[in-house]
C-alpha positions as CSV (number, residue, x, y, z in Angstrom):
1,X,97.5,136.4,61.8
2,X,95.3,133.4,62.7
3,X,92.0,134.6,65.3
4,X,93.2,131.7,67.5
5,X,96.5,133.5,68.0
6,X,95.3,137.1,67.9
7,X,93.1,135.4,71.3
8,X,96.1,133.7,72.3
9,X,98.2,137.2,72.2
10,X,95.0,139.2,73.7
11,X,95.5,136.7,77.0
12,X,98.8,137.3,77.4
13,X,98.2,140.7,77.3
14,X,95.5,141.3,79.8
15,X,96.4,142.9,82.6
16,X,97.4,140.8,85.4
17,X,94.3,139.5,87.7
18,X,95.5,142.2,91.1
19,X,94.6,145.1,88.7
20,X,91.0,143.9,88.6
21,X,90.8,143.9,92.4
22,X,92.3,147.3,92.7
23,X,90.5,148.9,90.0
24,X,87.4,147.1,92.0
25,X,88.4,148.6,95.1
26,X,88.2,152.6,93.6
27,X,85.0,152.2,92.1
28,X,83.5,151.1,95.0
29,X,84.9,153.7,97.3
30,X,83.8,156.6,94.6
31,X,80.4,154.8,94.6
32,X,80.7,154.7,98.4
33,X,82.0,158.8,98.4
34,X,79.2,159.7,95.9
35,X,76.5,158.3,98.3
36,X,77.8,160.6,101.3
37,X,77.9,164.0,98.6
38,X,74.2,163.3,98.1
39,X,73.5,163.3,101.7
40,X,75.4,166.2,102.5
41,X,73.9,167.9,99.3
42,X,70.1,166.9,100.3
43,X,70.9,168.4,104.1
44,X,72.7,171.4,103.4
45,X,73.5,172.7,100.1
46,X,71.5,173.9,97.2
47,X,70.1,171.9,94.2
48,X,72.9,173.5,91.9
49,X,75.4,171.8,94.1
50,X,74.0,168.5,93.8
51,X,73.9,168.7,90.0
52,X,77.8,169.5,90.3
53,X,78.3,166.6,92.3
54,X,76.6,164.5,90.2
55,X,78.2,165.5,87.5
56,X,81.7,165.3,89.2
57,X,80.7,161.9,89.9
58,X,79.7,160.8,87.1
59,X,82.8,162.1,85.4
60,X,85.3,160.3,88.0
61,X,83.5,157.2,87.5
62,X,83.8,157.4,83.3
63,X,87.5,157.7,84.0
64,X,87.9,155.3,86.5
65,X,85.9,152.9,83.6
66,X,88.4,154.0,81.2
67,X,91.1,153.3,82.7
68,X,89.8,149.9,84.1
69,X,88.4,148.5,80.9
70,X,90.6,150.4,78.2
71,X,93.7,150.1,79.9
72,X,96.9,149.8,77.2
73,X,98.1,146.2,77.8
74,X,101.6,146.2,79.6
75,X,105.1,145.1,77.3
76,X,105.6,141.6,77.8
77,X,108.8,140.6,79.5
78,X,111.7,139.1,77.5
79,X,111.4,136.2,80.3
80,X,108.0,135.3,80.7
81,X,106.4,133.4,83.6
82,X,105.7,129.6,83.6
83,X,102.0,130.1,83.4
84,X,102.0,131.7,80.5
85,X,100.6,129.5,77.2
86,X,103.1,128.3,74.8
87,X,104.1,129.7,71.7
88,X,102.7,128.3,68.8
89,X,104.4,125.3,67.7
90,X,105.5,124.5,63.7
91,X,102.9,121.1,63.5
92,X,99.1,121.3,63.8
93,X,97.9,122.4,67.6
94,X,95.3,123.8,69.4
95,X,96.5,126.9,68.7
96,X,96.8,126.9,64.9
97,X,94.2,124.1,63.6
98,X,90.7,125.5,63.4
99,X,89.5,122.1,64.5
100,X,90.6,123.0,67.8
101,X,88.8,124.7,70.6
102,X,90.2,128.5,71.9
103,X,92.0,127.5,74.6
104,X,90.7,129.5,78.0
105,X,93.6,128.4,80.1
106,X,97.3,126.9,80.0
107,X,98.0,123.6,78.7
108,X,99.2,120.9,81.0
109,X,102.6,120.7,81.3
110,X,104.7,118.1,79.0
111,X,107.4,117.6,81.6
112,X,107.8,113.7,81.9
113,X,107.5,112.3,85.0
114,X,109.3,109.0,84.7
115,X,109.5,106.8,88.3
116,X,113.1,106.6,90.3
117,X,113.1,103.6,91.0
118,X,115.8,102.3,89.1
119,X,118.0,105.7,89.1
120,X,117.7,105.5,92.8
121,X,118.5,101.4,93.3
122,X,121.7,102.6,91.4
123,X,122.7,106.0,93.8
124,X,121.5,107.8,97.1
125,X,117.8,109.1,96.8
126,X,117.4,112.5,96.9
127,X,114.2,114.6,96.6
128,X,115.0,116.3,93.0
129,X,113.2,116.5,90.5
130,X,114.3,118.4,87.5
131,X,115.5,122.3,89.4
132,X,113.1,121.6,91.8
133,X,114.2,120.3,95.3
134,X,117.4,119.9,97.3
135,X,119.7,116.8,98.7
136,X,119.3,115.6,101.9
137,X,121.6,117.0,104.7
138,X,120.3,115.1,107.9
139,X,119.4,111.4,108.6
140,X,117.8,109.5,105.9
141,X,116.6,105.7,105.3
142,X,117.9,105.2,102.5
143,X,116.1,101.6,102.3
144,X,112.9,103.2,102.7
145,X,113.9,105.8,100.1
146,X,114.7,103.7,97.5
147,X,111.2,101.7,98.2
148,X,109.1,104.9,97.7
149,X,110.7,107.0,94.9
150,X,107.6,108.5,94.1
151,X,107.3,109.6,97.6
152,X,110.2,111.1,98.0
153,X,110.6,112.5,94.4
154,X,106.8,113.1,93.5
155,X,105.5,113.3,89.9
156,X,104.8,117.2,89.2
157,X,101.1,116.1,88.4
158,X,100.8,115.2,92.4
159,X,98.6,118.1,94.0
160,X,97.2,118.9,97.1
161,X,96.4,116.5,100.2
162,X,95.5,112.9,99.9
163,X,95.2,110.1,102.7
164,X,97.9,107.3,103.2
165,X,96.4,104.6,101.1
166,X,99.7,102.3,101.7
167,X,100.3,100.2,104.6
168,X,102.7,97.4,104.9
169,X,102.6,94.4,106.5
170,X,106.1,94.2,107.9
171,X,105.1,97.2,110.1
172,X,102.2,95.4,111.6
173,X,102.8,94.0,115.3
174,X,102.9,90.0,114.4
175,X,101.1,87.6,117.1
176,X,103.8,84.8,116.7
177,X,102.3,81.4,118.7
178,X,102.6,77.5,118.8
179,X,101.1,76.4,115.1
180,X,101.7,79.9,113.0
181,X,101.7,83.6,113.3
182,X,99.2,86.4,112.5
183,X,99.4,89.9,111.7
184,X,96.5,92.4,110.6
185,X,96.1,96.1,109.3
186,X,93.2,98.0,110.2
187,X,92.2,101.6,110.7
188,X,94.6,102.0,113.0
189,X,97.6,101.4,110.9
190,X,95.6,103.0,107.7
191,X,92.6,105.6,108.8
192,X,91.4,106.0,105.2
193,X,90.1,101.9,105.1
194,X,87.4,102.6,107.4
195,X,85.6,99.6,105.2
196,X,88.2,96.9,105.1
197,X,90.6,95.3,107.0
198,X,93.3,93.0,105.9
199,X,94.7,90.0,108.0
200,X,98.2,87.8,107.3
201,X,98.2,84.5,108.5
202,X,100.3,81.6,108.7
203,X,99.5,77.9,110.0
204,X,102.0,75.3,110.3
205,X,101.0,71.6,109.2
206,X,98.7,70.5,111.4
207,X,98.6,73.9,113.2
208,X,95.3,75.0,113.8
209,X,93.1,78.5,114.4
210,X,91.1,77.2,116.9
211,X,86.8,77.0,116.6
212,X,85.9,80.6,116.5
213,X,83.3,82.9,114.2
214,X,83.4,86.7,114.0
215,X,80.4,89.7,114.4
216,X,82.1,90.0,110.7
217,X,82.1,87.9,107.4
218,X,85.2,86.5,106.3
219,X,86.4,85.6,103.3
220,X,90.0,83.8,101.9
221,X,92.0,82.9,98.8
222,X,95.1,80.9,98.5
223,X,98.0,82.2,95.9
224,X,101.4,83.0,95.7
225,X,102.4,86.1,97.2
226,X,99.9,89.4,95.5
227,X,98.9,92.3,96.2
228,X,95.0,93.3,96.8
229,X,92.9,96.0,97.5
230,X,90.4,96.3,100.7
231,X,86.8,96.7,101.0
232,X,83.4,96.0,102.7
233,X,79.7,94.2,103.0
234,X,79.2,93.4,106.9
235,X,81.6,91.7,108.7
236,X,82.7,89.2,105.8
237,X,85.8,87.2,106.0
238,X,87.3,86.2,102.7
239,X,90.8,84.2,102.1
240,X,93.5,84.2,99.3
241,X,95.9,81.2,100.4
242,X,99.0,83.0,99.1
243,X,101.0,79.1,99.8
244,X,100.3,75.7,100.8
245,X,97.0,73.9,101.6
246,X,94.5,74.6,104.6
247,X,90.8,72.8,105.5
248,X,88.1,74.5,106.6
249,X,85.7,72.9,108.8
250,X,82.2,74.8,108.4
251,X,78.8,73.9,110.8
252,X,75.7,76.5,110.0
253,X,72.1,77.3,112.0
254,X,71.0,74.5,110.1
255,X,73.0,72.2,111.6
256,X,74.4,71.3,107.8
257,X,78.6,70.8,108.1
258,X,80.9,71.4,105.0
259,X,84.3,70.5,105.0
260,X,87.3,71.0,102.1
261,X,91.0,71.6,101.0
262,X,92.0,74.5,99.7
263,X,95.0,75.1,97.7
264,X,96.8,78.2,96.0
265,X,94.5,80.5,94.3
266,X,91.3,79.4,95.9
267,X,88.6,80.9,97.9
268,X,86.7,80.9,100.8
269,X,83.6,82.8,102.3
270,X,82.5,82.7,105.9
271,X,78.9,85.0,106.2
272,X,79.2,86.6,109.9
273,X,78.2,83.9,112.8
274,X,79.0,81.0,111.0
275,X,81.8,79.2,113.4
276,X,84.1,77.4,111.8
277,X,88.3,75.9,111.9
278,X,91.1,76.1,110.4
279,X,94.4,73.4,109.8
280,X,97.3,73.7,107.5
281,X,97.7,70.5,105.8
282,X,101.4,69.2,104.3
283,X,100.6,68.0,101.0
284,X,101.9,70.6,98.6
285,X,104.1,72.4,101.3
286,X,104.4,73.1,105.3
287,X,101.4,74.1,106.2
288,X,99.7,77.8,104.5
289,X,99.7,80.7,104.1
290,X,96.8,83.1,103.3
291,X,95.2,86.6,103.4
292,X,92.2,87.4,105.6
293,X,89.8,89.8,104.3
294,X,87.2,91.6,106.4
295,X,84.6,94.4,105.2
296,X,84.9,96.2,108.5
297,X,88.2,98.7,108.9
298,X,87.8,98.1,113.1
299,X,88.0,94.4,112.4
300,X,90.5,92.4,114.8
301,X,91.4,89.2,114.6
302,X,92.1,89.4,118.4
303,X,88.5,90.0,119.0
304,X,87.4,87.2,117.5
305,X,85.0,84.4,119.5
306,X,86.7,81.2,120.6
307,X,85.3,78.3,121.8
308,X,88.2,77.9,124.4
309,X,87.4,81.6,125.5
310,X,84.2,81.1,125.9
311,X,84.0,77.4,127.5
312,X,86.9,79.0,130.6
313,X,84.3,81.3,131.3
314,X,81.0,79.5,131.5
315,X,80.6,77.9,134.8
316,X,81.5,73.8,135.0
317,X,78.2,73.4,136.3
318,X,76.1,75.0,133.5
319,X,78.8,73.0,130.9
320,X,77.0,70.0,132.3
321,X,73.2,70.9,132.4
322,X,74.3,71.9,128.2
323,X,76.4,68.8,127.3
324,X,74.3,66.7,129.5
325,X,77.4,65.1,130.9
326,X,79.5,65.1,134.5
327,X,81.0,68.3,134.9
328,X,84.5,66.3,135.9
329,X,84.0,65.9,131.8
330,X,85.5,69.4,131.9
331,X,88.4,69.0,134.2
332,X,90.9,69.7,131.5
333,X,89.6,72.1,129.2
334,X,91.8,75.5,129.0
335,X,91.6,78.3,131.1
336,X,92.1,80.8,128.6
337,X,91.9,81.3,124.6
338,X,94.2,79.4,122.9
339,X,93.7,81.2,120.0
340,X,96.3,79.1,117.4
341,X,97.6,75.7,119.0
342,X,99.9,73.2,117.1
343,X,98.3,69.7,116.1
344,X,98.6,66.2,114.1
345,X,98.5,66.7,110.4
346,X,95.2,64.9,109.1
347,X,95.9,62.1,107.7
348,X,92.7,61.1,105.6
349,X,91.1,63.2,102.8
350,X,88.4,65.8,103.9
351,X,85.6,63.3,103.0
352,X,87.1,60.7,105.5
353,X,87.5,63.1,108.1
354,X,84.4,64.9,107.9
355,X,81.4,64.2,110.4
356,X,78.2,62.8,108.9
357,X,75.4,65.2,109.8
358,X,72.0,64.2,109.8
359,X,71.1,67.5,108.3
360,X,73.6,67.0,105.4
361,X,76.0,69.1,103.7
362,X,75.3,72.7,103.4
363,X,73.9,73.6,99.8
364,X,75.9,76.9,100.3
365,X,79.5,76.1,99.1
366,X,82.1,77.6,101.6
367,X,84.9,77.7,99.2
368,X,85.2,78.2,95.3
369,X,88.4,76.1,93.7
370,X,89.9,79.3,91.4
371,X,92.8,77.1,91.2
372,X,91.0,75.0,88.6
373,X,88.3,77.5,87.2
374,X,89.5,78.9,83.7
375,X,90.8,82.5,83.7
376,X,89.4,85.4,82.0
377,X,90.8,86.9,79.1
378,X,92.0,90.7,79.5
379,X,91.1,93.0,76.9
380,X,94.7,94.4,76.2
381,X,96.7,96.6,73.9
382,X,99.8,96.6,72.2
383,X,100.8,92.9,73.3
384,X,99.8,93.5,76.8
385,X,98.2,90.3,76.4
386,X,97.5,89.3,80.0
387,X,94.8,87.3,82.2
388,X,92.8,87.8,84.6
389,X,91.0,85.9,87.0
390,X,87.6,87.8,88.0
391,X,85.1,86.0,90.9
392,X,81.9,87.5,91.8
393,X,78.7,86.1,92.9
394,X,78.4,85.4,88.7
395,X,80.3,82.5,89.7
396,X,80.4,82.2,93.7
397,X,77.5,83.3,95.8
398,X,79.3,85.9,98.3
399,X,79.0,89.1,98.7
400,X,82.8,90.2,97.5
401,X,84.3,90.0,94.5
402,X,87.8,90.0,93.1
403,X,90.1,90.5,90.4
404,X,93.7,89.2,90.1
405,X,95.5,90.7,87.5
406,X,98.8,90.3,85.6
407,X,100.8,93.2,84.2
408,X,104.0,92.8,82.2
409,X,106.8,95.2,83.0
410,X,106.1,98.9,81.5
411,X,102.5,98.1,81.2
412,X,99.7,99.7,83.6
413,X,96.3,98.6,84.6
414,X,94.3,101.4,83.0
415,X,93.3,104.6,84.5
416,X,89.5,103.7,85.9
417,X,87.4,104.2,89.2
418,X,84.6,102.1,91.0
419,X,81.4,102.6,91.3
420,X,81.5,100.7,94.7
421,X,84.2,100.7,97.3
422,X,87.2,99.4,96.6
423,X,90.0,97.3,98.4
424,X,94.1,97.0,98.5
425,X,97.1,95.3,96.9
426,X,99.3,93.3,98.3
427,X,102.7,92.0,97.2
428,X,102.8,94.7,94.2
429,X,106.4,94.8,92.9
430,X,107.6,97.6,91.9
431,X,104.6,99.5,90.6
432,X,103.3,102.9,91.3
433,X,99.6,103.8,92.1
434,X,98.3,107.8,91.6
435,X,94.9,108.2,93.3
436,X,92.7,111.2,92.3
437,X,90.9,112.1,95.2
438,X,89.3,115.3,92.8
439,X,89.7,119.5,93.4
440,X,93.5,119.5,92.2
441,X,94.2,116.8,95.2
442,X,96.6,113.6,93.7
443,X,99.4,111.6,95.1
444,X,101.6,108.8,94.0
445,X,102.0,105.8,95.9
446,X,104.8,103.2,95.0
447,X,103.9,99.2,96.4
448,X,105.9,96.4,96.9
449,X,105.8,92.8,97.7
450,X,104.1,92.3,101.1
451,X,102.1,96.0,100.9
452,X,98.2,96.4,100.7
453,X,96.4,99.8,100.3
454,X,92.9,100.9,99.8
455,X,91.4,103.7,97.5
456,X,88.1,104.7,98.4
457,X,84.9,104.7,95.9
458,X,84.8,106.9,92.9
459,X,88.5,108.0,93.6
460,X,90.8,107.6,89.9
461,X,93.3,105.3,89.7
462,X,95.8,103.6,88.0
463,X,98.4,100.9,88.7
464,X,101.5,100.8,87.0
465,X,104.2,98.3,86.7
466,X,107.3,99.8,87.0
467,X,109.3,96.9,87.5
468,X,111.4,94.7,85.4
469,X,109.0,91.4,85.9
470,X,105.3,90.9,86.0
471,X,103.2,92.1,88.5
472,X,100.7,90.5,89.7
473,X,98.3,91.6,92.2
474,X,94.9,91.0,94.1
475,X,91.9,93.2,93.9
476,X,89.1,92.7,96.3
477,X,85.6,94.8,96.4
478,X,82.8,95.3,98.4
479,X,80.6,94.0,95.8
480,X,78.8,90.8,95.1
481,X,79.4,92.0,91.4
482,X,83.1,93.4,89.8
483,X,82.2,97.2,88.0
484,X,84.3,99.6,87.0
485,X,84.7,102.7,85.0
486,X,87.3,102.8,82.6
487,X,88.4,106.6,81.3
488,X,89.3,105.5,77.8
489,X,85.7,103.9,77.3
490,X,84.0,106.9,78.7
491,X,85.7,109.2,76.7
492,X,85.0,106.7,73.7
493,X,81.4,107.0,73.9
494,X,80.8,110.2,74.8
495,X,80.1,112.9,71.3
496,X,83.5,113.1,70.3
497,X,82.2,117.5,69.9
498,X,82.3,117.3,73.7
499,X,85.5,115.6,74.0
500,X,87.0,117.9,72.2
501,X,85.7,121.0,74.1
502,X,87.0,119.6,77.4
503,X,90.3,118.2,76.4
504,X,91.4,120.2,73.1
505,X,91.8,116.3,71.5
506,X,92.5,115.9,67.8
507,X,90.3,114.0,65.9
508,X,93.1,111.6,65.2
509,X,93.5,110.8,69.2
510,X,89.6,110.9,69.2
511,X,89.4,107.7,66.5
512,X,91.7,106.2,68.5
513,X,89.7,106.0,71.7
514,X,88.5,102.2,72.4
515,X,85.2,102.1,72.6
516,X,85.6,98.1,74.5
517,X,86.9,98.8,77.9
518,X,90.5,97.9,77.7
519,X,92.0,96.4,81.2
520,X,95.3,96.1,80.8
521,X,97.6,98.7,78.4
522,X,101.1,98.1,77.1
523,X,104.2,100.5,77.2
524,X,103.3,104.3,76.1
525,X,104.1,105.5,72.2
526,X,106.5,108.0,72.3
């Protein structure tokens, strides 16, 4: 017989791990008894009798030793337990190649664990999974169910506890006014994004966020409808127009103004104190629509600083002595924050409308036109063959950077951590996320159009496209500079002698590691 299976048979025959403790246990209460005889002895009996204790002693503890360490293995049961290591299989495996490693503990399980989501689209979700689980007897949203398979049905690989890292918008309280609509996430509705905080707003044309700046930075980017991940820098506000067409009116300490039109797929960055405006124009649709990014997970957007706000609240008289004007010049300005008022659509170009400054333009550019800058290609496999749009202060000079990535049906964005924080998707369809949160703790998450989550630094990822179209979705990071840590490279260039060790791999699967960090995978080979 092999000496990997004579091991193999040796560990299933060790005596199960409650006979140790026991056997522990009688040995240290003969140790314990042996300790009292001597005391006894020394105090009141003659040296003879503590030789025969000794010796009875010392002949308990040989058997007790015996028994412990020499004990016959027990029969092994027609109908063994779970964890007990496979038998050998006819092909080449760990347990019968001498290229292998001995194994020291059972091997993962092959059980599949295929998504729902299209088995439950066709019948009533239930929480099975293989003989595991029971249908539901009580109330159930079904809906909600059939939007979170993995949830509801988790992969056998999920272990442990791991924080909510999914929040959607459409259970966000919406602030609905004249000229648009706004509604946020924030700690409150996600605890784990104590860095980031996400904001969903929607201007009408000519429908304005009034004059207002932020204690944090913000940032923005114009595009159809993604999904994006959260993170943080101090108070940063960043924008992804997800529709339409906006202009953003900019003044710094300087004095310098800047003034543009933005359009799907392009950025903005506002550093924290910089006031600045907001309109939704009407030449590409009504108005916009965009995603507000902000590297503070306390960040609301109703806490903002408006110059309506603050002008109801300054006395008339001390408006005059600062504008140098009659104070009847302020007869009509609003009591309260307007916060988002409705407007006349510019009519002129940003460079017609714009104010000349003496101190000129600001040499910092506002906003970065992704719209129009050439994508990046993904390093793929198997016809994956997607793009992928990365901005970082390479390109623009902020202090976040994102990724917007495209993944075909079947495919996944590969499994990889940061080594920064990280931010959240929004408008994922129908993909699945597992986060690794490390000590046995992993749970599946499953996104859909409209959702953003958030996994914190160093956690593992993946996202996977379980869908029958293409995902695409938004990453954002709380980095002036994209990084990330791909498994498959790691692996790649680490002594493949150590690889092996670890993961049992044969040296097949170890020449087939990619050694250039691959973004984007295709299906799985069967």
């Amino acid at each position: 017989m092999p000496r990997a299976m004579q091991k193999m048979n040796r560990m299933q025959c060790s005596p199960p791990a409650w006979f140790y403790t026991f056997a522990d246990f009688v040995l240290g209460l003969a140790q314990r008894s042996f300790y009292c005889l001597i005391r006894l002895a020394l105090a009141h009996v003659t040296l003879p009798v503590i030789h025969l204790s000794m010796r009875i002693y010392l002949a308990l503890a040989l058997v007790l030793s015996t028994s412990v360490l020499g004990a016959p293995a027990p029969a092994v049961e027609s109908n063994t337990s779970s964890t007990r290591l496979p038998s050998a299989p006819a092909h080449p495996s760990p347990t019968t190649d001498p290229s292998y490693p001995s194994p020291t503990v059972p091997y993962a399980s092959n059980e599949l664990n295929e998504s729902f989501l299209s088995k439950f689209r066709d019948e009533v979700p239930e929480p099975i999974r293989g003989s595991k689980g029971a249908n539901i007897l009580g109330p159930q949203n079904v809906e909600i169910d059939r939007q979170n398979p993995d949830l509801l049905a988790p992969p056998t690989t999920d272990s442990g506890s791991v924080s909510n890292v999914k929040w959607p918008f459409s259970l966000s309280h919406n602030r609905v006014q004249d000229g648009g609509w706004a509604r946020q996430q924030n700690v409150h509705s996600m605890p784990i994004a104590t860095t980031m905080a996400g904001v969903n707003m929607r201007l009408k044309a000519g429908g304005i966020r009034e004059l207002h700046w932020h204690i944090t930075a913000e940032v923005c980017r114009p595009c159809c409808r993604q999904r994006w991940w959260m993170i943080l820098i101090f108070s940063i506000k960043w924008a992804y127009v997800l529709a339409g067409s906006c202009r953003i009116v900019v003044v710094n300490a300087e004095g310098q103004n800047y003034i543009a039109d933005v359009y799907p797929g392009d950025l903005w960055y506002f550093p924290p104190g910089i006031p600045h405006v907001l309109q939704g124009l009407n030449d590409t649709a009504d108005g916009c629509e965009f995603l507000l990014v902000f590297d503070d997970g306390e960040f609301s957007e109703d806490s903002t600083f408006s110059v309506t706000d603050w002008m109801a609240h300054v006395p008339k008289e001390v408006l005059s002595k600062n504008f140098q004007v009659n104070a009847s010049a302020f007869d009509h300005i609003p009591d309260r924050q307007l916060w988002m008022l409705p407007s006349a659509v510019p009519t002129g170009s940003a460079e017609e409308q714009g104010v000349k400054s003496p101190q000129g333009v600001s040499t910092l550019p506002y906003t970065f036109a992704a719209s129009k800058a050439n994508s990046i290609k993904v390093n793929s496999t198997h016809d994956a063959d997607e793009n992928r749009d990365l901005i970082d202060s390479i390109r623009f000079r902020v202090e976040l950077s994102k990724l917007s990535t495209r993944v075909r049906s079947k495919s996944a964005r590969l499994l990889q951590w940061r080594s920064g924080i990280q931010p959240s998707p929004n408008g994922l369809i129908s993909s699945r996320i597992t986060v690794f949160a490390a000590q046995s703790n992993a749970r599946t998450f499953n996104y859909q159009a409209g959702d953003i989550g958030y996994v914190p630094p160093s956690f593992g990822h993946y996202v996977e496209n379980i869908g029958n179209t293409t995902l695409k979705f938004l990453e954002i990071f709380n980095s002036d500079k994209y990084e990330d840590i791909s498994l498959n490279q790691w692996l790649a260039l680490t002594p493949p002698e150590m690889v092996k060790a670890h993961l049992q791999l044969s040296d097949d699967t170890i020449n087939k590691l990619q050694k250039v960090k691959p973004i984007v995978v295709g299906p799985g080979l069967s």
